[in-house]
C-alpha positions as CSV (number, residue, x, y, z in Angstrom):
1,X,-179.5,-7.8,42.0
2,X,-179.4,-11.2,42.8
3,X,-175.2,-11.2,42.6
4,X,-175.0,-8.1,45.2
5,X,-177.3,-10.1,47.6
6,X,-175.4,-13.2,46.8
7,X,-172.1,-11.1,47.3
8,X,-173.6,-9.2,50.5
9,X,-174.0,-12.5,52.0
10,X,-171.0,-13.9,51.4
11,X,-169.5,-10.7,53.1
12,X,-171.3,-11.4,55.8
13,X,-169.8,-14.7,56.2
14,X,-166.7,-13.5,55.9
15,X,-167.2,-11.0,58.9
16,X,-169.1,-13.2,61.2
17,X,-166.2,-15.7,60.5
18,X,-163.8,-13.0,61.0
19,X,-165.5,-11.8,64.2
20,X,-166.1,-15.4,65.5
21,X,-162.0,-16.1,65.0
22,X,-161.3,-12.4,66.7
23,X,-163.6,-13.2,70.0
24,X,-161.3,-17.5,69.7
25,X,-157.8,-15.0,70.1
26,X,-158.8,-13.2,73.1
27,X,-156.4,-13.7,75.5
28,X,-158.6,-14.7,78.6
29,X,-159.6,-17.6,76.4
30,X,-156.1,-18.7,76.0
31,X,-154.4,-22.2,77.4
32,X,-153.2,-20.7,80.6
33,X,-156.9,-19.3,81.9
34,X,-158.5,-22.3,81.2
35,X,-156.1,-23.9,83.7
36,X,-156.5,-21.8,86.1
37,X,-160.3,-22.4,85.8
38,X,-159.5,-26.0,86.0
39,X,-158.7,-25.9,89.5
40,X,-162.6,-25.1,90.7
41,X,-163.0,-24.9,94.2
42,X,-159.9,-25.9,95.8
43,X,-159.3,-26.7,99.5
44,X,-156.0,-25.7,101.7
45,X,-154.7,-28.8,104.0
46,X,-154.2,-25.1,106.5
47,X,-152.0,-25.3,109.8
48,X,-150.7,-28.4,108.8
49,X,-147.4,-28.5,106.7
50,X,-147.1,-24.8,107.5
51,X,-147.5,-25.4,111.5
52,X,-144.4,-24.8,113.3
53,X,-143.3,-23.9,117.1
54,X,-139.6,-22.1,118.1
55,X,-138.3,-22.0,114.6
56,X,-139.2,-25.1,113.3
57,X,-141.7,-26.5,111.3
58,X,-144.1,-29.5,112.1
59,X,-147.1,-31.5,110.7
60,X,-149.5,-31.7,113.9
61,X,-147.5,-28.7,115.4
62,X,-151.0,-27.1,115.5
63,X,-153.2,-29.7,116.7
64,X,-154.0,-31.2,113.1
65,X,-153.5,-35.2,112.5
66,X,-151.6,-36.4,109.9
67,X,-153.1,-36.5,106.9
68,X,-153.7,-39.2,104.9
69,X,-154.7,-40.8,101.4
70,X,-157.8,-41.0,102.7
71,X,-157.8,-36.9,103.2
72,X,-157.4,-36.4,99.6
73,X,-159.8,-39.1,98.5
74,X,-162.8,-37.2,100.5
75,X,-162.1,-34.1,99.2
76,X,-162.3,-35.3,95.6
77,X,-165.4,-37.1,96.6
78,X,-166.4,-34.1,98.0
79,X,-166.4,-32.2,94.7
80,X,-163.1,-30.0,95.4
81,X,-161.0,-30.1,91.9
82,X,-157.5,-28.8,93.6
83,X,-155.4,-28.5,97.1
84,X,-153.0,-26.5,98.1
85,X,-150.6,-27.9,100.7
86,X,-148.7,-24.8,102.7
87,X,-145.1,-25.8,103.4
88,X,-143.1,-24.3,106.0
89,X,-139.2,-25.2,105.7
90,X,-137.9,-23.7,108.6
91,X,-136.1,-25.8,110.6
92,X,-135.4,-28.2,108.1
93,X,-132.7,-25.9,106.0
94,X,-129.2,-26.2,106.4
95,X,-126.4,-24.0,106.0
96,X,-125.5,-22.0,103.1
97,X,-124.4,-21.9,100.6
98,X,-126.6,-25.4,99.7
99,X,-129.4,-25.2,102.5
100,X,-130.0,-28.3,102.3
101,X,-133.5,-29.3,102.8
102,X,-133.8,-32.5,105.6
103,X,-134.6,-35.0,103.2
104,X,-137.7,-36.8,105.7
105,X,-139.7,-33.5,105.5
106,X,-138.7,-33.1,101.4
107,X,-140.0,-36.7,101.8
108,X,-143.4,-36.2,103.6
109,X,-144.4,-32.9,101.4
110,X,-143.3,-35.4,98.0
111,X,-145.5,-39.0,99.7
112,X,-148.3,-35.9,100.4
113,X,-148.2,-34.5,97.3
114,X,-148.6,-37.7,95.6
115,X,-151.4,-38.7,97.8
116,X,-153.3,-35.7,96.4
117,X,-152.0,-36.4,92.8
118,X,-153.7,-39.8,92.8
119,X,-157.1,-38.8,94.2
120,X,-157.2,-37.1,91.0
121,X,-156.1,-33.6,92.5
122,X,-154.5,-30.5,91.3
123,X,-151.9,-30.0,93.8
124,X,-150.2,-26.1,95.0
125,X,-147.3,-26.0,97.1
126,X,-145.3,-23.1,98.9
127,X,-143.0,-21.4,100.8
128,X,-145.5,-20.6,103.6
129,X,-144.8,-19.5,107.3
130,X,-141.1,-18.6,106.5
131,X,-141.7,-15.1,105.8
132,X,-144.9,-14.7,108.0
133,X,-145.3,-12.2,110.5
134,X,-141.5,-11.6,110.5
135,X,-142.4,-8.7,112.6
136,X,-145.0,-9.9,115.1
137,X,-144.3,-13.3,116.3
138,X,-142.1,-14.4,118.8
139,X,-139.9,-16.8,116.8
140,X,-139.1,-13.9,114.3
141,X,-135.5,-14.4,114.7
142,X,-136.4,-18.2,112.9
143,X,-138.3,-16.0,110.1
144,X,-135.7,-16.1,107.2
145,X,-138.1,-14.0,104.9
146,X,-137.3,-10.9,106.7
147,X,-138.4,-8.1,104.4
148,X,-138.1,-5.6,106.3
149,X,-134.1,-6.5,106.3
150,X,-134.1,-7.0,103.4
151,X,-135.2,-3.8,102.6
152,X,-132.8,-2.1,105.3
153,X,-129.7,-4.2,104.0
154,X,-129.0,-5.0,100.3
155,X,-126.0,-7.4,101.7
156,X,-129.3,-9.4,103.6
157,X,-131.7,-9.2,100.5
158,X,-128.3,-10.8,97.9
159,X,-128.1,-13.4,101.1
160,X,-132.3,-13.9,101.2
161,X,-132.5,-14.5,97.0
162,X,-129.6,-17.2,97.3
163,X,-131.4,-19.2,99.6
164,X,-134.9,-18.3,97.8
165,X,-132.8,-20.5,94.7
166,X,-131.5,-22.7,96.3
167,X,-135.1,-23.9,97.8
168,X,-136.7,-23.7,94.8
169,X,-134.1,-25.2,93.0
170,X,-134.1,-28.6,95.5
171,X,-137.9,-28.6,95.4
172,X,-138.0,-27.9,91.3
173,X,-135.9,-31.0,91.3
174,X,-137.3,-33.5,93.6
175,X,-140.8,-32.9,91.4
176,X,-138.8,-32.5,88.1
177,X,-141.0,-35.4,87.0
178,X,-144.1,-34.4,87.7
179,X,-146.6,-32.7,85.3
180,X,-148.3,-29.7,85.4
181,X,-150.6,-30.7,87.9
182,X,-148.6,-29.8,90.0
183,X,-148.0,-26.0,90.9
184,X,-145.2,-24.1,92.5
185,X,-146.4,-21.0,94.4
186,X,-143.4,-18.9,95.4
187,X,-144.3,-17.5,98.0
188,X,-147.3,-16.5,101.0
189,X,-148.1,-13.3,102.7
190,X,-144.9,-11.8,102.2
191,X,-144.9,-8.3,104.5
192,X,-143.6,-6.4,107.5
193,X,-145.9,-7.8,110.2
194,X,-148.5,-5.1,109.9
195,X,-150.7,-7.0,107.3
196,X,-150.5,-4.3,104.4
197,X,-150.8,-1.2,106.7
198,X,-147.7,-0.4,107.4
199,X,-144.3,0.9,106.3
200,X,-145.2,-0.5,103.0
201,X,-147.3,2.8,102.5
202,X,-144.4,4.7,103.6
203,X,-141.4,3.7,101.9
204,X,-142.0,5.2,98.5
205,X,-141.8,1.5,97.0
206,X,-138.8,-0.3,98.3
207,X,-140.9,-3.2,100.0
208,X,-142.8,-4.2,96.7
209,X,-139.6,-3.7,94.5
210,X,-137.8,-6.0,97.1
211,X,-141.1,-8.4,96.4
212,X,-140.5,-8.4,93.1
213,X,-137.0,-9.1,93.6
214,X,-137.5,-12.1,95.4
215,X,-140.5,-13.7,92.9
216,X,-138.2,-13.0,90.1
217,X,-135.4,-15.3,91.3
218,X,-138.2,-17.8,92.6
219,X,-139.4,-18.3,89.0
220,X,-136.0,-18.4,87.5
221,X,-134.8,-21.1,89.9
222,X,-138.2,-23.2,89.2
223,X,-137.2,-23.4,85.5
224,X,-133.3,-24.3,86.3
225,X,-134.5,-27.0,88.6
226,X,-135.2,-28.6,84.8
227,X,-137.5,-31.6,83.5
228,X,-141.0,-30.5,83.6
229,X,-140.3,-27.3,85.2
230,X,-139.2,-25.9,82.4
231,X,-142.9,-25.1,81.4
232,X,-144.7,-25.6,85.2
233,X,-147.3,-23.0,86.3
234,X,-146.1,-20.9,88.7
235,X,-148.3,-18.8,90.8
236,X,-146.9,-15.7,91.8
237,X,-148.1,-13.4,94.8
238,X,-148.2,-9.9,95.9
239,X,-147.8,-8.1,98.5
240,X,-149.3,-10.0,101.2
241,X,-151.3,-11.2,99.0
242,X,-154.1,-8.3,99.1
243,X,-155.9,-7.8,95.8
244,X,-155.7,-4.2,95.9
245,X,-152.0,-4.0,96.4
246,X,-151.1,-7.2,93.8
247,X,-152.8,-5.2,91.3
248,X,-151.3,-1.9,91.9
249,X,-147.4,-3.2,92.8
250,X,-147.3,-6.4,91.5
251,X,-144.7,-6.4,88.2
252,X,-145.1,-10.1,86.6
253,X,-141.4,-11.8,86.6
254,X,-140.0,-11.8,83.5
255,X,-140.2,-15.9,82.2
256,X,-138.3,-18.2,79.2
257,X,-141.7,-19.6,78.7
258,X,-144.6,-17.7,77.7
259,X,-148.5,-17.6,79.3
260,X,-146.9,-20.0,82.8
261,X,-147.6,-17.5,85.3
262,X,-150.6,-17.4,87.6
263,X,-151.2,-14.4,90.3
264,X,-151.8,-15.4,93.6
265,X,-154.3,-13.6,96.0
266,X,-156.5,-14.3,99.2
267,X,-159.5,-12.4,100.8
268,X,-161.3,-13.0,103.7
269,X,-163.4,-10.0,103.2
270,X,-164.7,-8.2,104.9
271,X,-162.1,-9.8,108.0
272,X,-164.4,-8.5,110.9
273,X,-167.1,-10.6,109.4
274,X,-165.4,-13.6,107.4
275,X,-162.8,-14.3,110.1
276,X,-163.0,-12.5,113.6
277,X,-167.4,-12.9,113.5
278,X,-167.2,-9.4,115.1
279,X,-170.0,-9.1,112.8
280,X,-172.5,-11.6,111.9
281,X,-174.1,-10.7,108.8
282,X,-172.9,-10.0,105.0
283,X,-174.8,-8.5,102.3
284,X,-177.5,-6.3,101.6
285,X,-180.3,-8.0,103.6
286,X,-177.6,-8.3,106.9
287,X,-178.3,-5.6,109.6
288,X,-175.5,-6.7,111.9
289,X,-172.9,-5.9,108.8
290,X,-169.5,-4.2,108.2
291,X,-170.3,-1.2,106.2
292,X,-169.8,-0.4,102.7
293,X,-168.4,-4.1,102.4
294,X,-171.1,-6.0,100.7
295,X,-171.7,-7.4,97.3
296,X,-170.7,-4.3,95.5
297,X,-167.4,-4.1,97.2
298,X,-166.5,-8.0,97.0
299,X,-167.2,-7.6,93.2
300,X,-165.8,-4.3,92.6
301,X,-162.5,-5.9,94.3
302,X,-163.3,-9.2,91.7
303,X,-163.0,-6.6,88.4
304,X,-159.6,-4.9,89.3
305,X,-158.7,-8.4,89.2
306,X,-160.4,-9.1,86.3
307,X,-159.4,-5.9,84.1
308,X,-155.6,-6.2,85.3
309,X,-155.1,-9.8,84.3
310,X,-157.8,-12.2,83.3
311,X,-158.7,-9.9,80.8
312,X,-154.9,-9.8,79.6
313,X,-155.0,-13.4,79.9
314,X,-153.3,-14.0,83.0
315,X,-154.6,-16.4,85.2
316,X,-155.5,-15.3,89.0
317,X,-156.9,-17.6,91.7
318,X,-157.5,-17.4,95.2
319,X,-155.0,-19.2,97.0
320,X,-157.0,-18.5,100.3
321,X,-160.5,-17.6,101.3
322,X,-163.1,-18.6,103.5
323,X,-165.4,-17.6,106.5
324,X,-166.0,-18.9,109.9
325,X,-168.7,-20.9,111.2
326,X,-171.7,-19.8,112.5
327,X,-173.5,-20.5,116.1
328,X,-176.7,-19.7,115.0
329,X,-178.6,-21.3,112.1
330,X,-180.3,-17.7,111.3
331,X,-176.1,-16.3,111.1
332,X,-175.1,-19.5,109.3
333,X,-177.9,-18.7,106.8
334,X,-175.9,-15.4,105.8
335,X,-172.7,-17.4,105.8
336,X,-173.9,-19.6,103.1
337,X,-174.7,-16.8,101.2
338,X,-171.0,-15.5,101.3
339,X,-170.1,-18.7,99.7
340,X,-173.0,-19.0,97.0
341,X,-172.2,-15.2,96.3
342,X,-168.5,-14.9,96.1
343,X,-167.9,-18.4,94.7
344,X,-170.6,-17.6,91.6
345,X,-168.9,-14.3,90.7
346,X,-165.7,-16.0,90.7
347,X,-166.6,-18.2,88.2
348,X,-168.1,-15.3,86.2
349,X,-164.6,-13.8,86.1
350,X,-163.0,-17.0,85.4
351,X,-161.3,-17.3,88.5
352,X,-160.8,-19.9,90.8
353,X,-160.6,-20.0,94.5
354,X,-159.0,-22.6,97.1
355,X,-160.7,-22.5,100.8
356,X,-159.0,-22.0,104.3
357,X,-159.2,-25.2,106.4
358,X,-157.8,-25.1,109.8
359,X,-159.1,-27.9,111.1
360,X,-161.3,-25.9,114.2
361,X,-164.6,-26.4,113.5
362,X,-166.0,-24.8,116.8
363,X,-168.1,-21.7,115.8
364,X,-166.8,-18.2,116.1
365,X,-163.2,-16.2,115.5
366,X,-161.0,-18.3,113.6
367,X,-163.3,-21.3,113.0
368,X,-162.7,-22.4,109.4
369,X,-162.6,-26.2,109.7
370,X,-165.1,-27.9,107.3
371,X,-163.0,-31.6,106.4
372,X,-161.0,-33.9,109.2
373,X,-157.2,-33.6,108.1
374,X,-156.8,-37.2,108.8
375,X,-160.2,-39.0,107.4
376,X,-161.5,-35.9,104.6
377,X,-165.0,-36.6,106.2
378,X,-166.9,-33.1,106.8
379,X,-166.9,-31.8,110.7
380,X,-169.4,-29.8,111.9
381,X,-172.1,-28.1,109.2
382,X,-168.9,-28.5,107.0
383,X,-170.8,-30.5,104.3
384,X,-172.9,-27.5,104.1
385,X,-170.5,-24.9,103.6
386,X,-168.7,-27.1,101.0
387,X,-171.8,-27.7,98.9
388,X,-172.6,-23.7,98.8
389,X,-169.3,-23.2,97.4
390,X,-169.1,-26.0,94.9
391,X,-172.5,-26.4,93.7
392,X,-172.9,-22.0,92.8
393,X,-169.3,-22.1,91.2
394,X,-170.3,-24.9,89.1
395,X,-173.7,-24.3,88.4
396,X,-173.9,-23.7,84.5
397,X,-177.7,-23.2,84.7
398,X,-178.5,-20.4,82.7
399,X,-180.7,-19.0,85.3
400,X,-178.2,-19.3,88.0
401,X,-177.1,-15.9,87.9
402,X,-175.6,-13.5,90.4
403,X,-178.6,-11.3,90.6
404,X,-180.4,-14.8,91.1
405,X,-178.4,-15.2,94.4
406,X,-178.5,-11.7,95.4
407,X,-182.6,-11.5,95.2
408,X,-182.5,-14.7,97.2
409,X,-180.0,-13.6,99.8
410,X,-181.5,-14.3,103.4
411,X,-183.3,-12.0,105.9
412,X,-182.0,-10.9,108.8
413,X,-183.7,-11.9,111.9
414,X,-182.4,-9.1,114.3
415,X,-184.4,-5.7,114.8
């Protein structure tokens, strides 16, 4: 009796060790989610690098100062563990076939990105504005992303992927030397100026497969370019970077190196409350609300994310998100909220998140300025905002739960 106990508990070793090695291999606990949860809550140096006027590209193009080490120091003294720096090349490419990038703005994106570096600061940077609103603005002619041509013209899409390599193949070598601190993002917002809602729904498939298309060469350029390339993350978007539509047309570019890929998203949902303030309350206290877009939605959104590729081990982080400011200290209130909310079941799903800073801090549409480009001191009720996101995606308290946020979400003060 006493050897089938003896040998019943060493089975039961056995298992427990078995299962314990079993839950170490899942793939969402492998090397490349835990960097992507490394970056935190990030911050976007927005309308800065990516600013640009009739086809050309310029730092305080927007109405931003320069930035400055001092930027970067704040923000890590802030809390913020990563920044993503938008870059809009525009204007500063030459002709093919080398499109040579003007070396002062390669120069000012490299002395910016190493400003970041030594504040301690995982650093993003892009191909922003290039391919924005190729549809809808009046520089569109300057817009060398042109999907939609590219969709209408193979001839234009062949032309569009040589100088997508030949970018990323200047850029992969001017950083060649940096570590993996540093990530590439291929692209931003790519789309035909009707922000997910337009022929894309129409066109059986041809402006995702073009998508595709234009990420794969992105990623095979980024590992020519050499040195520490070879194994850099890369974060790869989709289509204009909605979750919805990355997670139902996104295909993953084939890479030489294996678990180096990160998807790239944004949300500003729901946008008639996070960015226009048509509405000014979120949640299921909120009375002055967009319906049907409250917790449930932002987390249902949060698992197809999850499922598709945390899950599979595929890091995914939000390269953009925020919500304007407030007038009120009653619609602030619900504001905060947002941030404590969303941030805290971001961290649940291992995902990470980078906010949208303008630099317009005045309350209302479009107001998502909570640092000073030039000094990283907060502006405005900025310091608030900040600490709501940082301190709930941080919080490891075991009490600290979503339903903990949600029972404590504010009350609405209108009738």
């Amino acid at each position: 009796m006493k050897k089938l106990s003896a040998l019943f508990v060493a089975l039961l070793v056995v298992l427990t060790a078995c299962n314990a090695q079993e839950k170490k291999r899942r793939p969402m606990d492998n090397e490349a989610v835990q960097f992507g949860m490394s970056m935190g809550i990030g911050w976007n140096l927005g309308n800065q690098m990516d600013a640009h006027y009739d086809g050309c590209s310029y730092e305080t193009g927007w109405g931003n100062k320069a930035a400055t080490q001092q930027t970067f120091n704040g923000l890590a003294k802030a809390g913020f563990r990563s920044v993503r720096i938008p870059v809009t090349w525009m204007g500063h490419i030459g002709n093919a076939p080398t499109y040579a990038i003007e070396r002062g703005w390669l120069d000012r994106v490299d002395e910016l990105v190493h400003m970041a570096h030594k504040a301690g600061l995982i650093v993003i940077i892009n191909i922003h504005h290039d391919g924005f609103g190729a549809a809808d603005t009046p520089s569109k002619g300057s817009h060398w992303l042109d999907l939609p041509a590219a969709v209408a013209s193979e001839e234009r899409n062949q032309l569009i992927k040589q100088e997508l390599t030949m970018i990323w193949l200047q850029i992969g070598k001017r950083f060649a030397n940096d570590g993996e601190w540093l990530v590439f993002e291929t692209l931003n917002e790519i789309q035909d100026g009707d922000w997910g809602n337009g022929n894309n729904r129409r066109d059986g498939g041809a402006q995702y497969r073009v998508l595709n298309e234009w990420n794969q060469v992105c990623v095979d350029a980024i590992r020519a370019a050499g040195g520490k390339n070879e194994t850099r993350y890369i974060g790869v978007p989709g289509y204009v970077c909605n979750p919805d539509l990355t997670v139902e047309n996104l295909v993953l570019p084939e890479d030489v190196v294996p678990n180096r890929l990160m998807v790239a998203v944004h949300s500003y949902d729901p946008w008639d409350y996070a960015g226009s303030a048509k509405y000014n309350e979120w949640g299921h206290t909120g009375k002055d609300v967009v319906p049907g877009v409250g917790e449930e939605a932002y987390v249902g959104m949060l698992n197809r994310l999850f499922n598709m590729y945390i899950r599979r081990g595929v890091p995914v982080y939000f390269g953009e998100f925020g919500a304007v400011r407030r007038a009120s200290k009653a619609d602030e209130e619900f504001r905060l909220y947002y941030f404590r909310y969303i941030c805290k079941a971001m961290r649940d799903r291992r995902i990470s998140a980078l906010y949208w800073d303008n630099g317009n801090s005045k309350a209302g549409n479009d107001g998502f300025g909570v640092i000073d480009h030039a000094t990283g001191r907060f502006i405005g009720n900025g310091e608030q905002a900040v600490r709501a996101m940082i301190d709930s995606w941080e919080n490891n308290d075991p009490n600290y739960t979503l339903q903990s946020i949600y029972d404590s979400a504010p009350e609405s003060s209108r009738k």
